[in-house]
C-alpha positions in Angstrom: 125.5 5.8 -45.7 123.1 3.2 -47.1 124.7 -0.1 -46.8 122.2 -1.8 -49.3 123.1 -2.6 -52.8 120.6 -4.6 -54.3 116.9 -6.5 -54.1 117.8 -10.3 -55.0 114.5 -11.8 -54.9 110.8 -10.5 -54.6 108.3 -13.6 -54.4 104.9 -14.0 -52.4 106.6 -13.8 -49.0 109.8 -13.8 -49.2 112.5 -10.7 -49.3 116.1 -11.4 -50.3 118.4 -8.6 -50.1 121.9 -8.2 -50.4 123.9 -5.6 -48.3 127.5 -5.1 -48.0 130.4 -3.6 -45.6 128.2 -4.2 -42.4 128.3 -7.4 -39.9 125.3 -9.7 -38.9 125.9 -8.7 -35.4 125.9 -5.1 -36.5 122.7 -5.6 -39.1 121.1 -7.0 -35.9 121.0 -4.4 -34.1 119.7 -2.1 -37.3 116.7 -4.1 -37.7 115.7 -4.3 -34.1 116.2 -0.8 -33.6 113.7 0.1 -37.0 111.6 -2.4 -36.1 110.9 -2.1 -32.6 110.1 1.9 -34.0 107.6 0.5 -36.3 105.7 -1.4 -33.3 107.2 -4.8 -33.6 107.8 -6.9 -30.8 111.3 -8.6 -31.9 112.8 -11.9 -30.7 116.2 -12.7 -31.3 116.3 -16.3 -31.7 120.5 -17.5 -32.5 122.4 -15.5 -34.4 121.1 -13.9 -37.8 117.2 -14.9 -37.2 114.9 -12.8 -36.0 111.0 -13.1 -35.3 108.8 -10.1 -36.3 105.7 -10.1 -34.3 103.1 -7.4 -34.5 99.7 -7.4 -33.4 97.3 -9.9 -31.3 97.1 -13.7 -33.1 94.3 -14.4 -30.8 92.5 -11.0 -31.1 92.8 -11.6 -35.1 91.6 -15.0 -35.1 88.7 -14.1 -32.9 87.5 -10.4 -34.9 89.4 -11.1 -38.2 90.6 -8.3 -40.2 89.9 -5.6 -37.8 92.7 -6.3 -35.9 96.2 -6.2 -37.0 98.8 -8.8 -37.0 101.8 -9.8 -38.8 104.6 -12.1 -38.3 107.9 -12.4 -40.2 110.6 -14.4 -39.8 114.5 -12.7 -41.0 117.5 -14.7 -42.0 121.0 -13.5 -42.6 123.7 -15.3 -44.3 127.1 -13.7 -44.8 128.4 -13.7 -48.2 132.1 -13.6 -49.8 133.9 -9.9 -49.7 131.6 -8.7 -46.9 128.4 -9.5 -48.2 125.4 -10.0 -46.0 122.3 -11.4 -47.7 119.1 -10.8 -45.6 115.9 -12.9 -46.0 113.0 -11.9 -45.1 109.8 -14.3 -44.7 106.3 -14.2 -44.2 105.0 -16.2 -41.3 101.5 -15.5 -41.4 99.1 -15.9 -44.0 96.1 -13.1 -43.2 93.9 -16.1 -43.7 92.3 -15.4 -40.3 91.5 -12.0 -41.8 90.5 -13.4 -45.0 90.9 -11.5 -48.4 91.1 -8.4 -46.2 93.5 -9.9 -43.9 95.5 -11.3 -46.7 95.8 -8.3 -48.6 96.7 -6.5 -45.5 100.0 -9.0 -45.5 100.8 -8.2 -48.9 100.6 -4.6 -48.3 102.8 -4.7 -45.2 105.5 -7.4 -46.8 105.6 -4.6 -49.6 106.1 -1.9 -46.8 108.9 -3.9 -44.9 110.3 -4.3 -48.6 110.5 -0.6 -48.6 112.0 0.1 -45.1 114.7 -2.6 -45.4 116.2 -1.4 -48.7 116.7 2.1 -47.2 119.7 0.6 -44.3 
């Protein structure tokens, strides 16, 4: 059962989606369990943020866009009548990568976009 009803907001790094009949704690759990499958390393800060970490920041700053990295930051905030609204922000630039690298964030904010409207 998809859980997600609709896209709020879609601007240069930032997600906001809205999701209903489904906890923080338990949309917690979702995200780290499709994330960590698509390679991230996931840190659960306090409750309803979570870091998204993928890649090397040292190996990217060092050989640019030939190495992968990516780093979002995700928000929730519960709403009224079981609402959950989940933000999702970019935390890297790709400026180490430069056009490439940006476009390569753009691409995988699109793709993230993609996997988090399917919950």
């Amino acid at each position: 059962m998809a859980l997600f009803v609709k896209n709020l907001q879609t601007v240069d790094g930032l997600i906001s989606n809205l999701y209903k009949g489904i906890s923080a704690e338990e949309m917690t759990k979702k995200i780290i369990d499709l994330m960590e499958q698509q390679g991230y390393n996931v840190t659960n800060d306090q409750y309803g943020n979570l870091i998204l970490e993928k890649g090397s920041r040292i190996k990217r700053l060092l050989l640019g866009a030939f190495v992968t990295y990516f780093k979002f930051s995700v928000t929730m905030a519960p709403g009224v009548d079981g609402e959950l609204t989940v933000n999702i922000f970019q935390q890297s630039s790709g400026m180490s990568g430069g056009l490439i690298g940006m476009n390569q964030i753009k691409t995988e904010l699109a793709r993230l976009n993609f996997l988090f409207s399917n919950i």
